[in-house]
N, C-alpha and C positions, 0 to 999 in steps of 0.2 A: 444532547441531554441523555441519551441513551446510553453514551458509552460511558459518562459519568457514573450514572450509577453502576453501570458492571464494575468499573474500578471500583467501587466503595463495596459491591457484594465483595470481591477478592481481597478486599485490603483486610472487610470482617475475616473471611474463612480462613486468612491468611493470619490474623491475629488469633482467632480463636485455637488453632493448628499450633501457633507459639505458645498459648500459654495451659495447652496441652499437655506440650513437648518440656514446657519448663515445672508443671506440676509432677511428672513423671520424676523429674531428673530431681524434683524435691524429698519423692517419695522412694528414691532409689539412693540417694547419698545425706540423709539425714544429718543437720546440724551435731555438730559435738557438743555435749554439754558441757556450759562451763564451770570449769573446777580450779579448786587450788594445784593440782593434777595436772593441768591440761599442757600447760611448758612446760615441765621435765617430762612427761610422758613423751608429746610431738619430739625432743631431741635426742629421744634415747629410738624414737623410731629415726628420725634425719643420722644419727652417729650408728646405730645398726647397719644402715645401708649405704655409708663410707666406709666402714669396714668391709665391705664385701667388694668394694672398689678399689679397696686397697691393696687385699690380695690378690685382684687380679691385675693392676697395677704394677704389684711387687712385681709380680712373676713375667708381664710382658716386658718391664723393663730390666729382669733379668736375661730373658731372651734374645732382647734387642743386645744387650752387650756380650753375652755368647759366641750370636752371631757375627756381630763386628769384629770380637778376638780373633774365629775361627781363621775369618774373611783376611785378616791381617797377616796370621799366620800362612794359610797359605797360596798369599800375596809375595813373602817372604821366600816360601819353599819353591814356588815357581822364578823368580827374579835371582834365587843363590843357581837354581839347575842350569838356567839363561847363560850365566857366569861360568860355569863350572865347562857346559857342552860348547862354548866359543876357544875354551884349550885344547880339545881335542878337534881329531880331524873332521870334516863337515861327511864323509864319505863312511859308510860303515864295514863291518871288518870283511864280508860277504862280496862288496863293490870292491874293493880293494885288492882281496884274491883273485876274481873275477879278471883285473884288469892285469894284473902281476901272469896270470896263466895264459893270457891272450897274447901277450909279446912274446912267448917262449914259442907261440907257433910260426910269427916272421922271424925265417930267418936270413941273415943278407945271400943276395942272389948276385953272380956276378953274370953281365949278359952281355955275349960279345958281339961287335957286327956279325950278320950273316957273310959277310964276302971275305972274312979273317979264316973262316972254318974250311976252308977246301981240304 
């Protein structure tokens, strides 16, 4: 019996707490009066604040396709150089000399038996 009523004291504090909470939220967002007014006023606030989504709308979906040209472009620029560096040699001009000056220092050795030399 005891706990009965503590629920019912909570359930009051608990409701009186809500309608607290909901006279507050009365006295802080007051009804709109109504007018002949009141629809074209509310659409001209609702089409004010599509417009400001719209520019930023514009502008992201200008970005976004910017970037996809960019991306394409050079998608293109790396894929033609791919092409272009499979014609020439894989070895650069540096390696090349490198190996060209290395063979000028073997030169043929003729070596005869030791027991030919007396």
């Amino acid at each position: 019996m005891d706990h009965d009523n503590m629920d019912q004291d909570n359930m009051g504090s608990d409701e009186t707490r809500l309608n607290a909470l909901f006279a507050a939220y009365r006295d802080a967002c007051p009804d709109p009066e109504p007018s002949a007014n009141f629809m074209p006023m509310l659409w001209q606030k609702i089409e004010a604040r599509e417009q400001t989504s719209t520019v930023f709308g514009r502008l992201a979906r200008n970005l976004v396709t910017a970037a996809l040209a960019l991306s394409v472009i050079l998608g293109l620029a790396v894929s033609l150089s791919h092409s272009r560096a499979s014609a020439l040699p894989s070895e650069s001009y540096v390696e090349v000399l490198a190996e060209d000056q290395n063979l000028d220092y073997f030169e043929p050795v003729h070596i005869e038996p030791a027991a030919d030399q007396h």
